[in-house]
N, C-alpha and C positions, 0 to 999 in steps of 0.2 A: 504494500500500500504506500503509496505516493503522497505527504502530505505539502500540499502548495504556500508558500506564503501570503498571509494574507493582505489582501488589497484595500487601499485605502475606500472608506464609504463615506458618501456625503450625505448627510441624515436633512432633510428641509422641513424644518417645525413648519405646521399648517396655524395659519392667525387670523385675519378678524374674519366672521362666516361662516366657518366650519363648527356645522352641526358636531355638539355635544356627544365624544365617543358612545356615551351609553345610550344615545339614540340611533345609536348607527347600529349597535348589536347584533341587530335581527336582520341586515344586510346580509340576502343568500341569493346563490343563484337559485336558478327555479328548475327544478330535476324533474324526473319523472316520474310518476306517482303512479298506483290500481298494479295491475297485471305486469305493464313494462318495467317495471322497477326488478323484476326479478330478471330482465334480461342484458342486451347491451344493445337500445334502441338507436342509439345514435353516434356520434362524434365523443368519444370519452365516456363512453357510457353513460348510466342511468342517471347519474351525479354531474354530468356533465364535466365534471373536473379530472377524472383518470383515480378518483376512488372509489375502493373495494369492497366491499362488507366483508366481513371474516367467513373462511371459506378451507375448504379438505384442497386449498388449492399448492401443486408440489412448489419448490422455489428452486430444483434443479432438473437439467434435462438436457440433450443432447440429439444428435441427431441421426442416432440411435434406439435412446433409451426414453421410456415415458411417453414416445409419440403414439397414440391413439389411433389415429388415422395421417396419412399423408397423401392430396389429390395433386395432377397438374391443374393448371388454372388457364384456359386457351387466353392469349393476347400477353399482356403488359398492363399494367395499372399500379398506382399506388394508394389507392382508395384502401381505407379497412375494414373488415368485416364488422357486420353487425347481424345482432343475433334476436330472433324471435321465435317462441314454441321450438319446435324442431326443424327450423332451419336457420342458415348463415346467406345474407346475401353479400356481394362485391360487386362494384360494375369494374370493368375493364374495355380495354381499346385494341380491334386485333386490326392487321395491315396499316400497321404506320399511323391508326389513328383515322383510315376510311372507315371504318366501320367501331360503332360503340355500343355496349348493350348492358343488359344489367343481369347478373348470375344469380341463380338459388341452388343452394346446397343442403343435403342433408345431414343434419346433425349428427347422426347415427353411425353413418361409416363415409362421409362427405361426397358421397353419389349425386352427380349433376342432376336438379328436378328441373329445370329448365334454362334458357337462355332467351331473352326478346334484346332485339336491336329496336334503337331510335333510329327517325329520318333525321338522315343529314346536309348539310349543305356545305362544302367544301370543308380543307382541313385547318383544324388550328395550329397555330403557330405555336410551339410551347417547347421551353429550357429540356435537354434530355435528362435530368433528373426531375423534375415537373411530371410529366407526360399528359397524357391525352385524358387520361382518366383517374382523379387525384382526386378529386371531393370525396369526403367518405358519405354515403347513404344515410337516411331517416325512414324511420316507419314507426308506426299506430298502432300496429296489429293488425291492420285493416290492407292498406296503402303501404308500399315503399316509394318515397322520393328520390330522386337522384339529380344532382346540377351537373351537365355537360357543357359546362362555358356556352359559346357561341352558340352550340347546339340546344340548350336552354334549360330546361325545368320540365323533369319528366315526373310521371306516375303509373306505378304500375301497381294491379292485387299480387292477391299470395297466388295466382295462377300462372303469371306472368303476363299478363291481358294489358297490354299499351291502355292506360286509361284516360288521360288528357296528357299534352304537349306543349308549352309554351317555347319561343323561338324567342331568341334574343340580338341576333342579328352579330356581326363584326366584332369583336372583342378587341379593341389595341393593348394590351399588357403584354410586356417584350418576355414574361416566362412564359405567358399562358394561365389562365384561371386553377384555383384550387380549392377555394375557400367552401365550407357542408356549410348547407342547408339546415337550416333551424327550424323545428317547430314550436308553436306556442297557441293552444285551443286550438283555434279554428283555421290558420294561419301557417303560413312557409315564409320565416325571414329569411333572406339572400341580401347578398352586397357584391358586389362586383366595382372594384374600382381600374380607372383603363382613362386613356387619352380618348377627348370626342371624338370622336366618329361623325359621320356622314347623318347616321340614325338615331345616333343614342350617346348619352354621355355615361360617369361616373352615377352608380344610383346607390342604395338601398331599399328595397322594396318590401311588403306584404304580398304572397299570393293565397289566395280562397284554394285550403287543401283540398276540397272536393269539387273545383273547376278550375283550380289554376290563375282565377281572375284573378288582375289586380288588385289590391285592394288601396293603396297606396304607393307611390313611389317617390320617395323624395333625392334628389338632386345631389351629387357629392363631389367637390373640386379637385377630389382627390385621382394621382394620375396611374398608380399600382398597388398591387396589395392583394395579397393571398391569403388573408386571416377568416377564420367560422366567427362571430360575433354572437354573446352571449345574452339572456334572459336573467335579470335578477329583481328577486323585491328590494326595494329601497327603503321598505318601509310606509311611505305616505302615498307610494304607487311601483308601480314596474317600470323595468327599463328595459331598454333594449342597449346593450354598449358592443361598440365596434370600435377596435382598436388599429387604428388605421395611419396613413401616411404623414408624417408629420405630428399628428393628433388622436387623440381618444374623446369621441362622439357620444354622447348618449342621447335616445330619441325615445317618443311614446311610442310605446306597441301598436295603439290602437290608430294614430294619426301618421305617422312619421315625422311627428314636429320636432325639431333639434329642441333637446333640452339644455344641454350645456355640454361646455368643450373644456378639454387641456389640454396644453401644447407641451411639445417636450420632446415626441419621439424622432426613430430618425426617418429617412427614404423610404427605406426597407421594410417591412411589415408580416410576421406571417404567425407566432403564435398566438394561441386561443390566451384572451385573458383568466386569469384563475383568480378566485372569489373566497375570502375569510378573513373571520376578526374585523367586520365593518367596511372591506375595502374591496378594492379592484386592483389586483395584481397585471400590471401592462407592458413587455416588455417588448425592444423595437431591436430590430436586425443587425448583424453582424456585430457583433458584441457591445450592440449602444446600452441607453439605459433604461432601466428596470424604474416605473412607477409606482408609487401605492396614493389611491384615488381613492377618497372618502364619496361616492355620490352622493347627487343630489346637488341643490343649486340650481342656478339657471345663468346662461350667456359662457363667456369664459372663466372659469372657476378655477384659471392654473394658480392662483397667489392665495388665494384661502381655500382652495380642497386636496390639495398634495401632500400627504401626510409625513412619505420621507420618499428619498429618491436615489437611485444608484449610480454612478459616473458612465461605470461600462458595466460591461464584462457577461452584457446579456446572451441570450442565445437568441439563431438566427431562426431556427424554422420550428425546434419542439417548444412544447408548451411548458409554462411553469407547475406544480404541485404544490397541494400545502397539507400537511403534516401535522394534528393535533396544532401547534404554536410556529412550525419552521416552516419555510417558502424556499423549496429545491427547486431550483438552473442549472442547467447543465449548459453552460458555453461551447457550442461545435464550432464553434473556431479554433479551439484550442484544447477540445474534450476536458475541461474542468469544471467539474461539480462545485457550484457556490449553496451555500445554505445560511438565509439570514431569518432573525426573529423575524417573524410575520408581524408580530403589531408594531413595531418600533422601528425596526433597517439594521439593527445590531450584528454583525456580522459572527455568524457561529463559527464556519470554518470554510477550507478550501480542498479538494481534494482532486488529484486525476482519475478518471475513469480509462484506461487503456491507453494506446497509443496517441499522443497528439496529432490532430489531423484537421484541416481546412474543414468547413461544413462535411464533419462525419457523423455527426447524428442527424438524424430526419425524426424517426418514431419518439411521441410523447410519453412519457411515462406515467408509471402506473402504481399504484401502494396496496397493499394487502398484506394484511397479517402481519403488520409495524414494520414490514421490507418496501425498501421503492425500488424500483425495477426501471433502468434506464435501458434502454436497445441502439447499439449503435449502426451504422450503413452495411457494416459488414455479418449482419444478425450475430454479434454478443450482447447478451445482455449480463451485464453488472448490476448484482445485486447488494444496497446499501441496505445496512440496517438503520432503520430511522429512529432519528436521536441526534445528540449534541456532540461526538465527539463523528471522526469520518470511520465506519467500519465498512469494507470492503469485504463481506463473507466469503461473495464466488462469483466467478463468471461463467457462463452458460451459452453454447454457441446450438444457430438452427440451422446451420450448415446451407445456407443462404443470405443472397443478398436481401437488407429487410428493409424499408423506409416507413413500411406503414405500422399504424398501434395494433396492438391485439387489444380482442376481446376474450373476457371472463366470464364468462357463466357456468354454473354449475358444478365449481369444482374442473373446469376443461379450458384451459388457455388457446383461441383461435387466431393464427399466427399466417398473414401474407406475407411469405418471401418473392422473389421476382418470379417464381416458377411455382409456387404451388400453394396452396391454401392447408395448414399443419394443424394438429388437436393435437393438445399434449396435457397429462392428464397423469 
């Protein structure tokens, strides 16, 4: 185990404005609740944050041993599976990206139950580590969504039945879109930020999950940006927050009226923000800085709602985790695990996660059973024991190249490498 020196933090007391911590308390994102909670309905699962309930789930494995099941996956995608009753769906992109569709597998022995392609219209332009099919899916129980960039906002049943189609027209983002689709009641948030176009500029939008309609679209000046944009109660209402170019947005669900903004991040954009201890954990690409964002307010709220703030040293594309009191980063720029107090910016420790490497982690991670589970490009996953000093148990390889998250259910880790869809168990 590698211990890093630590780096200096710059802590920014929040002053006149910012609502009274113990009214922020109850500051949560908004998860999934009934039936889907027992599954992995979305983007980080049921919690929306990459946490676990305690579970018979193993913490070592190989690619050999513990695997359950092992399928190939036809095409390429970096989407991650999500899991409903007894199945996993994926979309993926076969021939370069002419053709895209959305998979169901079965949970049982991961036997293809079908495949539907969407219409397309020419190909997208997207970074080779991007690719064609990089949103990860959403479902109800009902409905699977899926966001294919340019190609739009699909819906499919659990039959595979093309159900409604929205088309989005040209996309200018020089990687290519990436950003899952959200749901919330009745509704599908998406964001899409890109240079105008001809048709369409930067938006964020609502669409009606059982027709697709719009239901709002509000306007965004923003020119890229690969981020899922979360769901939280604030308390005196919901939000909608999208951590975005340059900034961090919050809008009504129900309108899409900006509610309030802060400035801070950098160009670059792509993790999911992560939510605890009254705040919005925000962090902006290639090792910029990491915010913690007390919501609520109105206009720009960077001088009284930033509670503390980090210089660098953030990560570029996985997302942050929070841990009982600690807020885990993993820097893939330099594969170093940072872990700071969550309510305060205190810096617990530093540690390396395997070989230093340029953007080597992609996969978010994930915590179960007081272990957090980071995955890097070359499917290891390092397992920390979560807590205040850096223990480094084990590493764990899936004998594949891996970018996307796994899903947990039931005791069975569901794991896309570039070639196959893995149950280990």
């Amino acid at each position: 185990m590698t211990r890093i020196p630590l780096l200096r933090v710059l802590v920014v007391t929040a002053v006149l404005g910012v609502p009274h911590v113990s009214a922020q308390e109850e500051v949560r994102i908004i998860g999934v609740a009934g039936e889907g909670a027992k599954y992995w309905p979305r983007w980080r699962g049921p919690s929306g944050q990459g946490l676990v309930p305690g579970g018979a789930y193993t913490d070592t494995w190989s690619p050999t041993s513990r695997v359950q099941w092992k399928v190939p996956v036809p095409g390429r995608g970096n989407s991650s599976p999500i899991v409903w009753g007894d199945r996993v769906f994926l979309t993926t992109a076969r021939d370069d990206g002419r053709r895209l569709s959305m998979l169901a597998f079965g949970r049982a022995d991961g036997r293809v139950l079908w495949e539907t392609f969407i219409p397309q219209d020419g190909i997208e332009q997207v970074h080779p580590k991007n690719g064609y099919a990089s949103a990860t899916p959403v479902t109800d129980g009902q409905h699977v969504f899926a966001s294919f960039g340019r190609h739009g906002l699909a819906a499919f049943d659990f039959s595979g039945r093309l159900v409604w189609h929205r088309r989005f027209g040209v996309i200018d983002n020089y990687h290519g879109p990436a950003g899952s689709p959200v749901l919330y009641k009745d509704r599908i948030f998406l964001y899409q930020d890109q240079n105008p176009t001809a048709n369409q500029t930067a938006f964020v939008a609502a669409f009606d999950k059982a027709t697709g309609k719009t239901l709002w679209q509000t306007p965004r000046a923003e020119t890229v940006g690969w981020g899922t944009p979360v769901v939280i109660d604030a308390g005196a209402r919901d939000e909608l927050v999208v951590s975005g170019q340059r900034r961090v947005a919050s809008y009504d669900p129900d309108t899409g009226r900006e509610l309030w903004t802060v400035r801070g991040m950098t160009f670059e954009v792509i993790p999911t923000p992560a939510v605890a201890h009254g705040l919005v954990f925000a962090s902006s690409g290639r090792a910029g800085p990491t915010l913690a964002i007390r919501p609520g307010g109105s206009g720009d709220v960077t001088r009284t709602h930033v509670a503390w703030s980090t210089p660098k040293g953030s990560p570029f594309v996985p997302s942050g985790i929070v841990v009982d009191d600690l807020l885990y980063l993993v820097n893939d720029m330099q594969s170093i695990l940072t872990v700071y107090e969550a309510p305060t910016g205190t810096l617990v420790y530093q540690g390396r996660l395997g070989v230093a490497q340029r953007e080597g982690f992609s996969a978010s991670p994930v915590a179960v059973n007081g272990k957090v589970f980071f995955t890097n490009d070359e499917g290891q996953t390092f397992v920390v024991q979560a807590g205040r000093e850096f223990k480094l148990l084990h590493t764990n390889e899936l004998g594949g190249r891996t970018l996307a998250s796994p899903a947990l259910v039931d005791g069975t880790w569901y794991w896309r490498t570039d070639a196959a869809l893995v149950a280990v168990r």
